[in-house]
BATOR-116574 format. One record per residue: z, x, y of N, C-alpha, C, O, CB in turn. Coordinates in steps of 0.02 Angstrom, whole numbers, plus 50000, padded with zeros to 5 digits. Atoms other than C-alpha are relative to their C-alpha. Glycine has a CB too. Layout:
BEGIN
ZXYZXYZXYZXYZXY ...
! end
This chain:
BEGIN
500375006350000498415129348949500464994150016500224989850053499664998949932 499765003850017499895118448922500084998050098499974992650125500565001849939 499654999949951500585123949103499464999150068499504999750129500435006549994 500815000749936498685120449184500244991149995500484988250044498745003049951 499845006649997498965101949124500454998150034500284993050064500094997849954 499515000749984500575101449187499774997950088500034993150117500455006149975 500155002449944499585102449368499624992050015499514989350069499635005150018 500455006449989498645086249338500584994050014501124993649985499454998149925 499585006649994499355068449415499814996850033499574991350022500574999650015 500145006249945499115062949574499394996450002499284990450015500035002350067 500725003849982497215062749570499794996149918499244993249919499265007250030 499945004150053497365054449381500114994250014499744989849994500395001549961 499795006549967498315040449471499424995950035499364989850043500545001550054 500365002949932496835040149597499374995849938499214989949940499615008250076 500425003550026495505038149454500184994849951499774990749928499635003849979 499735006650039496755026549346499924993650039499864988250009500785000549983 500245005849952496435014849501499664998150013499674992550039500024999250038 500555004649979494885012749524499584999949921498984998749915499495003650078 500465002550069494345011349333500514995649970500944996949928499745006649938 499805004950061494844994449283499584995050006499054995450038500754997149998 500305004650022494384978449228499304997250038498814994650011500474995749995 500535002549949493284974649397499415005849985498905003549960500314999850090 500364994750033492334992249359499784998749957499174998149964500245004749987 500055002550075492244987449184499114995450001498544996349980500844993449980 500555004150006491274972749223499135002550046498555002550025500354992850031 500334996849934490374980049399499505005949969498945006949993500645003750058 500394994050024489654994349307499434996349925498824996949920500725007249969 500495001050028489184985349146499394995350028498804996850022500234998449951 500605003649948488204971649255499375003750017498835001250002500294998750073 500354997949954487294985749362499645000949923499064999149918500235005750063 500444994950042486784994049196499414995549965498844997449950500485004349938 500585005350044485954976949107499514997550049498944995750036500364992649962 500625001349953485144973349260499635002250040499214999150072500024997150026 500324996149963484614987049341499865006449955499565011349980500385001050064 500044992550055484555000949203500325004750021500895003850044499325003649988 499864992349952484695020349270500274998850077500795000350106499175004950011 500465003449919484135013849440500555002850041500475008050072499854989250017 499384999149960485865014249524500455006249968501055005049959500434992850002 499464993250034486665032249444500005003750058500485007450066499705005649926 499964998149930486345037649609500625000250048500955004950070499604996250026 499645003549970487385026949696501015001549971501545000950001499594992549986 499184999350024489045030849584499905008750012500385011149983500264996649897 500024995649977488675047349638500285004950059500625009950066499674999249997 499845000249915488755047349818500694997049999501144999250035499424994650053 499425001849992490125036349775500775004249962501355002849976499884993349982 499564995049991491135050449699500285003950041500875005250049499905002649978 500174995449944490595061449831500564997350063501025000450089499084999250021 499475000549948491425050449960500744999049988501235001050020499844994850038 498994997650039493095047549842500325007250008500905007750026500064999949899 499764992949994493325066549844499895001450063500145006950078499675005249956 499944995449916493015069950035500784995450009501324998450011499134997550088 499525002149986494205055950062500645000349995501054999750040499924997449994 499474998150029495515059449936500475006950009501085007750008499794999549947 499884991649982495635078449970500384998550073500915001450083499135005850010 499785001849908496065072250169500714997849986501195000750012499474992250050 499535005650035497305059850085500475002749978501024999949973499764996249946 499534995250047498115073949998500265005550026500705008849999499685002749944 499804994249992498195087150112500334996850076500575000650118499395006449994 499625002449957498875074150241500775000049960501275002349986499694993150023 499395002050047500235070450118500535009149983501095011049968499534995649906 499884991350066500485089950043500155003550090500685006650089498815005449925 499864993749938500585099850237500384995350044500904998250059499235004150046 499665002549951501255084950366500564995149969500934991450001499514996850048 499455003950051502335077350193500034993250063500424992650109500985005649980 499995006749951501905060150288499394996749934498954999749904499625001450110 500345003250019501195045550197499434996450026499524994650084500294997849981 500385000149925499615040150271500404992750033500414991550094498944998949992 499705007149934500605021650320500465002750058500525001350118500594992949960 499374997549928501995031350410499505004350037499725005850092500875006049975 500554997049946500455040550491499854997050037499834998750096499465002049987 500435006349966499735026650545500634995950076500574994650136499824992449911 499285002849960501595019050610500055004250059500105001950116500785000949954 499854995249941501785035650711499435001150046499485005150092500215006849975 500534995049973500005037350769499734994550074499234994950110499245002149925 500165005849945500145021050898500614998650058501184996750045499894992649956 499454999149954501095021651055500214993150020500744990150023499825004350061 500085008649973500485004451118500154994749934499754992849892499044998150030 499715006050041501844991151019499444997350008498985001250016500664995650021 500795003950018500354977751009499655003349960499605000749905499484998850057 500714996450030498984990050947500415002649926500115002749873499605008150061 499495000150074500634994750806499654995849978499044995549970500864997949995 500025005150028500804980950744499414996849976499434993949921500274997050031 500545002950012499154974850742499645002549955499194999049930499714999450044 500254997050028498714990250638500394997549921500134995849867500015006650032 499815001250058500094987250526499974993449998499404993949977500565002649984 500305004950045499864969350482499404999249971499274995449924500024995650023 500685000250038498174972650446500045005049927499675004949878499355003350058 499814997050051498934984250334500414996449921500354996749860500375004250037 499735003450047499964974650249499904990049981500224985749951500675002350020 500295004950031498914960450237499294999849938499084996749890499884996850055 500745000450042497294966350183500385004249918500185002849861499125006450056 499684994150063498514981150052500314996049947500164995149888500675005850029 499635004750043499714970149997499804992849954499944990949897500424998450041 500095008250020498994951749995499175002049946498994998649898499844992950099 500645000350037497164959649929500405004349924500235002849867499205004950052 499914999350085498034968649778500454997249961500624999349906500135006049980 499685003550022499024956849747499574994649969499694993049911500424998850041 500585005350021497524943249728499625003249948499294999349914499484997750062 500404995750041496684957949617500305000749947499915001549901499825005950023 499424998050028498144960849520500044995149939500314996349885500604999850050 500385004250073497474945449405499585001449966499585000849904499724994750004 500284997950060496054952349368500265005749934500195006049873499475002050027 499854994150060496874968549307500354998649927500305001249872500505005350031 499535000450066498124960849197499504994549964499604994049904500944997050014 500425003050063496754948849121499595003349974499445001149919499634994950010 500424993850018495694962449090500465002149952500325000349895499825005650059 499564996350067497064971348983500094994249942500114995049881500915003050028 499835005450051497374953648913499364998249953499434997749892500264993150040 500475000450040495674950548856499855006349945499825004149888499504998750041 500074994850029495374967348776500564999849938500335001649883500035005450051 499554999350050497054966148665499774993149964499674992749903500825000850026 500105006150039496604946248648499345001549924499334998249873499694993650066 500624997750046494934955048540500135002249954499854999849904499595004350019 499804997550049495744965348435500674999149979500785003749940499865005350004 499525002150029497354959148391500404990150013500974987950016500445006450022 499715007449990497374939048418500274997750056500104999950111500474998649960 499665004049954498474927748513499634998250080499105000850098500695003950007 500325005049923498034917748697499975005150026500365009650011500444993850051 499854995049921497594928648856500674999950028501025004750046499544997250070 499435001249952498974920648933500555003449976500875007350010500184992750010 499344995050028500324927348810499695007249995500155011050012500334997549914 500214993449982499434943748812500155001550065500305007450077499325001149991 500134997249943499444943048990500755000350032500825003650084499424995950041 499554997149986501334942049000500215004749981500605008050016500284997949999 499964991650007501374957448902499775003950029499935009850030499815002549955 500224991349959500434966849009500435000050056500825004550070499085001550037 499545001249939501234960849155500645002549975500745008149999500064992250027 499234996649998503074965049097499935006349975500405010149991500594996349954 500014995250019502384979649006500145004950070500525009750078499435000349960 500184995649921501784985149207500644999950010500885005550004499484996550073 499264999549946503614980549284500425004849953500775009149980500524991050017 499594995150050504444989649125500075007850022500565011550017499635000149927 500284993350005503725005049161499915003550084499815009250104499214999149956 499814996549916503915006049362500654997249999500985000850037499494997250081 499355001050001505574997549337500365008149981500895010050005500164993749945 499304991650013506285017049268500005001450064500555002350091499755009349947 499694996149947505965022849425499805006949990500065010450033500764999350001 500004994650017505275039449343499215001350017498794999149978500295000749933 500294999049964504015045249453499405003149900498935000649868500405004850077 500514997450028503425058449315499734996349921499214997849892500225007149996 500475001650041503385046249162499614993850009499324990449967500265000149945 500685003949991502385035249248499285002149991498804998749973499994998050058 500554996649984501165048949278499745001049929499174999049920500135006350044 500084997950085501085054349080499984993549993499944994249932500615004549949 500325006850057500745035749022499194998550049498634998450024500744989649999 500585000449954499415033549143499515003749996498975000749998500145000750055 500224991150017498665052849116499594996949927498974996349928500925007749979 499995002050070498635046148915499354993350025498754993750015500974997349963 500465004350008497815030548959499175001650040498605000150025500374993650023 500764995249966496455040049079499435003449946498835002449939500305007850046 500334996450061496055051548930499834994749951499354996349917500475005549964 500335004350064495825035548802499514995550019499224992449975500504995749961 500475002149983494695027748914499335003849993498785001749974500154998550050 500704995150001493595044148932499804999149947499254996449939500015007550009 500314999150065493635046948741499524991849979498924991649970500745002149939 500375006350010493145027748709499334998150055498814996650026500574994450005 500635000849972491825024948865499505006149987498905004949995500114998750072 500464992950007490995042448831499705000249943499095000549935500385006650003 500425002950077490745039648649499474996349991498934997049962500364995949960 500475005350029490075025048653499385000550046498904997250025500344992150001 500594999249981488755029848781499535004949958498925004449955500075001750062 500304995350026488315043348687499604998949928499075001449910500475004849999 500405002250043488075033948527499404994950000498994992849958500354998649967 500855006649984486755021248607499655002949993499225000749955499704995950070 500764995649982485545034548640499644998850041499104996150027499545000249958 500205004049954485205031648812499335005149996499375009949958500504998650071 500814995649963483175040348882500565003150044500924999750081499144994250057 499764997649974484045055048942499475001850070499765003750120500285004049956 500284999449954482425056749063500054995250032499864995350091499545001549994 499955007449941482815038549122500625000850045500694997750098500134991549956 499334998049969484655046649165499965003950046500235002650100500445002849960 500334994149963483995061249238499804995950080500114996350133499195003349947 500355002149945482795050949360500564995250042500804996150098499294996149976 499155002249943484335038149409500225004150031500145003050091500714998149968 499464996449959485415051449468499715002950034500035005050082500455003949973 499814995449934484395061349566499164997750034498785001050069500205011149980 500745003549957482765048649614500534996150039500884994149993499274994049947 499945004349975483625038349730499414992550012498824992050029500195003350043 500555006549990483045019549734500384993549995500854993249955499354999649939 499775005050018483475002549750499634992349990499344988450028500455000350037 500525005750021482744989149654500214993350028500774991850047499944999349919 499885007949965482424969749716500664997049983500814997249923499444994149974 499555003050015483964960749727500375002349978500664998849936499944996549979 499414994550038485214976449678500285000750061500505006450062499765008149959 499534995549928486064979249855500774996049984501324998749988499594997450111 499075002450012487674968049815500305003449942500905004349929500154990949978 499604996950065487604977049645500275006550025500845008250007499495001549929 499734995949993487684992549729500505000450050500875005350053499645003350000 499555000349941488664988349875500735000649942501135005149955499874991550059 499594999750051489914985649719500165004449970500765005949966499894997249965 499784996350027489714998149624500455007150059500905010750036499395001349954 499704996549955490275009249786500714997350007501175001249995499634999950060 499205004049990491894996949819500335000849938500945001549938499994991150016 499564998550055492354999249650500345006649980500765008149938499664998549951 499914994150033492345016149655500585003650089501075007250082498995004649969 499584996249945493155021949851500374992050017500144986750037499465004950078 499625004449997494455011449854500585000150068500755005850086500255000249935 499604996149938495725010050019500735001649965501075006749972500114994450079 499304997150000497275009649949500185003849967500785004649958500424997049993 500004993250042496995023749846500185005850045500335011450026499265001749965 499974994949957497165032550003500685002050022500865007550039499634998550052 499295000549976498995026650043500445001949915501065001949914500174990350042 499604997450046499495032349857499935005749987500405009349971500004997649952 500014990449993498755049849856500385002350034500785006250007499425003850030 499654997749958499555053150007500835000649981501245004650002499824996250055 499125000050013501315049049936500145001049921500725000849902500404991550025 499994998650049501035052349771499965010449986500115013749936499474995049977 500204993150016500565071649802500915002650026501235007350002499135003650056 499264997249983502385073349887500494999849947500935004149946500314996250055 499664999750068503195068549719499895004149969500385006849943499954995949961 500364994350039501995081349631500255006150031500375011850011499174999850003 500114989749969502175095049741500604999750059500334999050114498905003150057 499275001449991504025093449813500125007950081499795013050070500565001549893 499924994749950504485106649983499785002549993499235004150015500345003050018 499904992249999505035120649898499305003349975499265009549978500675002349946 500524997750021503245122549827499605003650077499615001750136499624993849957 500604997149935501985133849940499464995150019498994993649982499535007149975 500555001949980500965125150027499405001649974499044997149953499995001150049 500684999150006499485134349991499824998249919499344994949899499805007850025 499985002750052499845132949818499964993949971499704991649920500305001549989 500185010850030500045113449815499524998650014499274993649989500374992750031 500765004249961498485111549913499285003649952498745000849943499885003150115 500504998050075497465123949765500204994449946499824990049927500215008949958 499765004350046498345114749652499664990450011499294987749970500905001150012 500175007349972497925096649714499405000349993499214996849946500184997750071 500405000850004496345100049742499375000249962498804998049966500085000950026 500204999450100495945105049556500044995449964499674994149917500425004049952 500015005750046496755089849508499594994550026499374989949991500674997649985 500425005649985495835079549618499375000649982499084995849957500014998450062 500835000150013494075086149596500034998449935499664993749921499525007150013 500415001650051494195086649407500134992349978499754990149935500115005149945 499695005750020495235068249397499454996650007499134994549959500604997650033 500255005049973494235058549506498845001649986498384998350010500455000450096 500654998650004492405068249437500164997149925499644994649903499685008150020 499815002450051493355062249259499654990849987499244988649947500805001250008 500015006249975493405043449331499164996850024498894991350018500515000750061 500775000449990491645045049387499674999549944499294994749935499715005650033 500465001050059490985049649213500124995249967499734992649927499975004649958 499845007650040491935034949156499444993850003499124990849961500724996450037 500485006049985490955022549250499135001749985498714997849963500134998150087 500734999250018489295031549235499814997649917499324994349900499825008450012 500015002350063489665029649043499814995849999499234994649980500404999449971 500255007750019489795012449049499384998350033499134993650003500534994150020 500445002549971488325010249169499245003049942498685000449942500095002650086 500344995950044487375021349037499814995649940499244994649920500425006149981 499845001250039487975013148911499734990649971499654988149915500625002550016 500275006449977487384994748968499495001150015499284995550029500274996850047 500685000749979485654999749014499975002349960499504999149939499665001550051 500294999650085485495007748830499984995849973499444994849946500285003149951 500015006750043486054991248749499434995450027498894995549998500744995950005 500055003949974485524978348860499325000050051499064994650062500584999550018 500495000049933484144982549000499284997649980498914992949994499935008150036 500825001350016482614983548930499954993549933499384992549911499595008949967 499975005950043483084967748796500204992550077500254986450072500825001949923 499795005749951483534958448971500704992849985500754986749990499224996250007 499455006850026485234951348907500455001150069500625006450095500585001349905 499414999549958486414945549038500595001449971500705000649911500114994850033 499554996750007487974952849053500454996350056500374997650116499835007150002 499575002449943489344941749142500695003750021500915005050077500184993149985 499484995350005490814951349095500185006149945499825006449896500474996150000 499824996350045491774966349002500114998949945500015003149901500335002150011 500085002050077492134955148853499394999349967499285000949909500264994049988 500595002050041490464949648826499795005749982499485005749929499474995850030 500414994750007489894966248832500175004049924499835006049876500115004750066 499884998650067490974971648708499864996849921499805000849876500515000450007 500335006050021490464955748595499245003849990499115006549936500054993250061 500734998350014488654961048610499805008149962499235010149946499654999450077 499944993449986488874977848581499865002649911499565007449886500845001950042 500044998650063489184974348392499555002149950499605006949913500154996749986 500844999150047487354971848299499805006550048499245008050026499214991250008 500124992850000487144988648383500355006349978500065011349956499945000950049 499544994450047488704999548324500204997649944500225001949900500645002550029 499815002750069489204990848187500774994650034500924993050092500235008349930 499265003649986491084980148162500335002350039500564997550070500434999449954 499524993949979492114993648245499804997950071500284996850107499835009049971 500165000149920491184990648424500404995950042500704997450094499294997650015 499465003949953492094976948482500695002149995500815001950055500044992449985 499474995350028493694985148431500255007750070500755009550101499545003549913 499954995449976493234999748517500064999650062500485003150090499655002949982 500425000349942492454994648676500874994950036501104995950092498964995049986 499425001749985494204982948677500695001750023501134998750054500034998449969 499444996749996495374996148665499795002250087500135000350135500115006549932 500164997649913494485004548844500004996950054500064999450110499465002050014 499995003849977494384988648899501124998550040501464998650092499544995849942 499105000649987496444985748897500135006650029500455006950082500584998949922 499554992549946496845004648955499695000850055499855005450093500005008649970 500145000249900495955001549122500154993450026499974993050085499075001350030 499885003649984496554984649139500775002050003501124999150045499694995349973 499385000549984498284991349113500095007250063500445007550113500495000249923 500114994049938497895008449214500224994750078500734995050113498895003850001 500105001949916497444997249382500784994750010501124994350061499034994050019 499245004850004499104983349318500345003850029500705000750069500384997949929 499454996149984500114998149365500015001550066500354998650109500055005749965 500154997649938499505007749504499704996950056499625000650104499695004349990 500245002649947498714993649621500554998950008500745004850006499534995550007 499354999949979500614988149661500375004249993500935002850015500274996349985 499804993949977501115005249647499895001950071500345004050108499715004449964 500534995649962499745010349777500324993550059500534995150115498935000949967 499895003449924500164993549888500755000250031500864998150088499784991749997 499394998949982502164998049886500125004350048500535003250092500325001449954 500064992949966501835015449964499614996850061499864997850117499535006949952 500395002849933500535006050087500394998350063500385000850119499644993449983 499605003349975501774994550141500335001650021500305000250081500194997349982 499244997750007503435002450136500035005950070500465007250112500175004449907 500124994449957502675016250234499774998450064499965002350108499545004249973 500155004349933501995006150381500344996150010500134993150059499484996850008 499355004749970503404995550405500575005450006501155003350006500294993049943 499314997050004504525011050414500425002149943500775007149947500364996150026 499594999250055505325009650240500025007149943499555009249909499814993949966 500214995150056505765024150130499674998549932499854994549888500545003149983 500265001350082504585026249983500215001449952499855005149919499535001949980 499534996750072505955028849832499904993049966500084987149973501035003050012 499985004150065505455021849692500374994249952500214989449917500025003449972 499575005049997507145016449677500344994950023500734991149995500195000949996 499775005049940507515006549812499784994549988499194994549971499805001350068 499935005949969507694988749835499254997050016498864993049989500455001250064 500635005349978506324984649933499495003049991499025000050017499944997450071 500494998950027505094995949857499754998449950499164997349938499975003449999 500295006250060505324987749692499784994150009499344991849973500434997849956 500005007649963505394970449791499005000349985498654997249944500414999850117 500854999549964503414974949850499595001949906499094998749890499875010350088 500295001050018502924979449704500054994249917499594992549880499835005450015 500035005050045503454967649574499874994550024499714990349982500494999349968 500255005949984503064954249679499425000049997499164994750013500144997850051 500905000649997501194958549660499924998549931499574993849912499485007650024 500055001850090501424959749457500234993649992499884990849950500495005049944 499985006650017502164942649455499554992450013499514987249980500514999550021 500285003649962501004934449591499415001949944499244996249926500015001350084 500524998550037499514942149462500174994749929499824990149906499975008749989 499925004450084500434935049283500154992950020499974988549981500765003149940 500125007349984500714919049365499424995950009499424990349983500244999150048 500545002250017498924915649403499565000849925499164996949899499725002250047 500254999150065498444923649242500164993349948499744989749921500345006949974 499565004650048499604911849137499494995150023498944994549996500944998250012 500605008449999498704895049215499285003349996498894998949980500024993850095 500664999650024497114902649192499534998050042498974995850028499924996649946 500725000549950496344901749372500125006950030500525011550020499964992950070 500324996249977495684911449461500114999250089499934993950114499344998949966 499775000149932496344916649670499235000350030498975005450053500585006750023 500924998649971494374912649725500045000750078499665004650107499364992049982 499715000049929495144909449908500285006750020500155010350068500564994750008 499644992849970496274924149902499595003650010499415005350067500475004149960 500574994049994494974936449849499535000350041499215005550048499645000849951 500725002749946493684929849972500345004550064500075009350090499904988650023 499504998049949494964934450098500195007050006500205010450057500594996649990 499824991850007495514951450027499305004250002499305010150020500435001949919 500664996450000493624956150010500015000450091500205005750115499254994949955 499915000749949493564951450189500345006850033500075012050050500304994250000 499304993849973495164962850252499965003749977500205008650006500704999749995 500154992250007494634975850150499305002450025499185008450034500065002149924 500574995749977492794976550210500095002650067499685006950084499364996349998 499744998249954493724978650378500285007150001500155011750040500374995750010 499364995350006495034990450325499645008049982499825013350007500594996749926 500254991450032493835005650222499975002150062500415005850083499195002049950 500124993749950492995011650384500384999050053500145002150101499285001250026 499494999149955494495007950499500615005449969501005008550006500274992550018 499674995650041495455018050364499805005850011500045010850039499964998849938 500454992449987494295030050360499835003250047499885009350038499465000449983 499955000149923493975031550540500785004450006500845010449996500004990550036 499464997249993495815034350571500145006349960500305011249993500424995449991 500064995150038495835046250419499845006650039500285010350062499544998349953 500394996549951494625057250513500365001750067500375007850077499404995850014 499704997449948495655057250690500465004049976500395010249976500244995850041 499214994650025497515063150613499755004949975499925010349998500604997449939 500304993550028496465074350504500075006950044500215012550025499244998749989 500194995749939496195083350668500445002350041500345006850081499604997150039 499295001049978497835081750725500375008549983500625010449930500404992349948 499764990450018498365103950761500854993349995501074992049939499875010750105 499195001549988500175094250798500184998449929500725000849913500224993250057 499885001250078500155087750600499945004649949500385006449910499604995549978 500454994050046498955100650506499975007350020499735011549981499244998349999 500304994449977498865114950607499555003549981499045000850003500305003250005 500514992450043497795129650522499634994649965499024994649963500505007649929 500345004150057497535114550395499534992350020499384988149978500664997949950 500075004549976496805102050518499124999549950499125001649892500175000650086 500665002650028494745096850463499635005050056499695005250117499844990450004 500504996449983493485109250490499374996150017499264990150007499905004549951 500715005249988491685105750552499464997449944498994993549947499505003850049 500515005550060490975102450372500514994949976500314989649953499645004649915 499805005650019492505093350333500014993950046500104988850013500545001249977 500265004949952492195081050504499294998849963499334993849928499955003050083 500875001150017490165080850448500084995449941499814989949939499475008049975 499995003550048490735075550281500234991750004500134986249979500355003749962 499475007549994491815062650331499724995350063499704989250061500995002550023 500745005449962490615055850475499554997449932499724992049907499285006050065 500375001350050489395054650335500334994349972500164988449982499895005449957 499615007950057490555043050217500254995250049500134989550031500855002049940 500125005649961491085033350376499604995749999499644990149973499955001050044 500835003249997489295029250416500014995449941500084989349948499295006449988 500325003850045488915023550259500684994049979500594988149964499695005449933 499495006750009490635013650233500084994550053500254988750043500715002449993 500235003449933490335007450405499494993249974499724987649964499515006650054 500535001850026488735000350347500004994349934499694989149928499725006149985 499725004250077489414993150167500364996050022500214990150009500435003849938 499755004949972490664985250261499664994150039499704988450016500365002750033 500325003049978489654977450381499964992349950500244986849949499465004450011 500305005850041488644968450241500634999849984500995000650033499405000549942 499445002650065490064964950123500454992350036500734987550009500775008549980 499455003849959490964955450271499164992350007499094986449994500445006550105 500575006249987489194946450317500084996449938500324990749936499125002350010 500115006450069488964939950132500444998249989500344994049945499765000949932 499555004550029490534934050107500044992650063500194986750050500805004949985 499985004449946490454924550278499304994849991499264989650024500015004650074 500595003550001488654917850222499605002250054499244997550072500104993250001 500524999149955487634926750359499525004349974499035005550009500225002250061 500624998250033486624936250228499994999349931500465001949901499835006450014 500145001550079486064931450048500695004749958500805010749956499035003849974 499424994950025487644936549956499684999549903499975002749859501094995750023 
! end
């Protein structure tokens, strides 16, 4: 048993990234205002995390290439480079860097609940806690604090759905009625972005080469991987369904708004008793510090790797990349605004970036000269058309409403 765990990491990393504070809120939202309705939708949006991730991993695990240095090698025409990688390292870097506030206020609020003091001084603890802890340099106990905080999210969001007592026939019909109610398409357009994330794609890829090192068999790292990814990132899934569960038990049918993860926890009380806010606080901080870590993890490897640079942990200018995102985050945290410009911008460059990501994903995939034997079969192309399409599509809108050309 001990030596089964021992395989889990990379795809832990993947779902420590996309369950934090923005999730948090994104999920409880959908659930107070839409109920069941959208369980669907985090569904599909597993569905396309695991086609993607698996690609992500077995680019990384057979052609030991990160996907940025993929990307670097996969353009002959200087111009069309470059053009790929700054988009890389604008939308990777500059968007999780602008995000990188919410995460660490997210951890800050959650500790501010249950043990006192300002956000702001909370929020330099999380922040130096994050640089502390990629400052070793120790690939694997990053992975074991992260792993730990994955598992105390499950136990805490899973619970507490379970003690609401959601209409398990209202759960039932969400997940497998598809539907979308008036005025839910930005919720769900959201709950999808929260959940397939891009630069999750540029840390699988370089994260599975740490895990699974040469001398390992191939075929073996790629069973292996793909155990940890399906059950990590189907882990990460039940997380958010929790909370979406968990918010349309409390909240839906009493019609209380829900602005954020604090309030939720706050409200939560005259239904579990004292202990709720407490509780709902603690899950709250271990996915705000989960994403503190691994979004400037995930944009170092982005970066580093499309500009050429080796990705060692130890190096210079891999720490450079990513502590400059943890400081650029506790600096806005501390004054207590909010990057409304940045993020506008990073939403932007990333509604660009998924299905140009993904897109590209899909060609190298195919690539006998990279993958050989291991290149993408015709259900794994079908699959991955499929999640194009529809990221295609999400993008689209996501880019219109932020530009104002459709009701955002």
């Amino acid at each position: 048993m001990l030596q089964r765990l021992k395989q889990f990491g990379p795809g832990l990393l993947v779902a420590a990234a996309f369950i934090g504070p923005g999730t948090v809120t994104t999920a409880s939202v959908a659930g107070a205002e839409t109920g069941y309705a959208l369980l669907w939708a985090l569904v599909f949006s597993i569905f396309a995390t695991l086609v993607l991730q698996e690609m992500s991993a077995r680019l990384g695990l057979v052609a030991r290439l990160s996907l940025g240095a993929a990307l670097r090698q996969s353009f002959d025409t200087p111009w069309l480079r470059w053009a790929v990688i700054s988009l890389v390292v604008v939308a990777i870097g500059f968007g999780t860097a602008a995000f990188e506030t919410g995460n660490i206020t997210g951890a800050a609020l959650g500790l501010e609940t249950v043990a006192g003091l300002s956000t702001r001084v909370w929020a330099l603890i999380v922040g130096s806690a994050a640089l502390a802890l990629l400052a070793t340099g120790r690939y694997k106990l990053i992975e074991r604090v992260l792993v730990a905080l994955v598992l105390t999210m499950s136990v805490v969001f899973v619970l507490t759905a379970v003690i609401v007592r959601p209409d398990i026939g209202a759960v039932l019909a969400g997940l497998f009625a598809p539907g979308v109610p008036d005025g839910s398409l930005l919720t769900l357009i959201a709950l999808v972005g929260t959940t397939v994330v891009t630069y999750n794609f540029f840390l699988h890829s370089a994260a599975v080469q740490d895990k699974w090192p040469r001398d390992v068999a191939t075929e073996r790292a790629l069973a292996e991987s793909r155990l940890d990814s399906g059950l990590s990132i189907a882990l990460g899934g039940l997380i958010t369904l929790a909370i979406v569960i968990t918010a349309a038990a409390a909240f839906f049918t009493r019609q209380t708004p829900i602005e954020d993860a604090g309030q939720m926890a706050a409200q939560l009380e005259p239904l579990l008793g004292p202990a709720a806010q407490w509780f709902f606080a603690i899950g709250l901080f271990a996915a705000g510090m989960t994403s503190s870590v691994t979004a400037p993890l995930a944009a170092a490897y982005a970066v580093t790797g499309a500009l050429g640079i080796r990705p060692d942990l130890a190096s210079h200018r891999f720490r450079g990349i990513w502590a400059g995102i943890i400081l650029v985050g506790m600096g806005f945290a501390w004054f207590g605004t909010e990057p409304v410009r940045a993020i506008v911008i990073a939403q932007a460059a990333n509604g660009i970036l998924l299905p140009l990501i993904a897109i590209f994903l899909l060609i190298v995939m195919n690539r006998r000269d990279l993958l050989g034997e291991h290149r993408n079969g015709r259900i794994g192309n079908l699959l991955g058309a499929v999640v194009v399409a529809v990221a295609t599509g999400l993008g689209l809108y996501t880019l219109a409403s932020v530009f104002g050309v459709v009701p955002g």
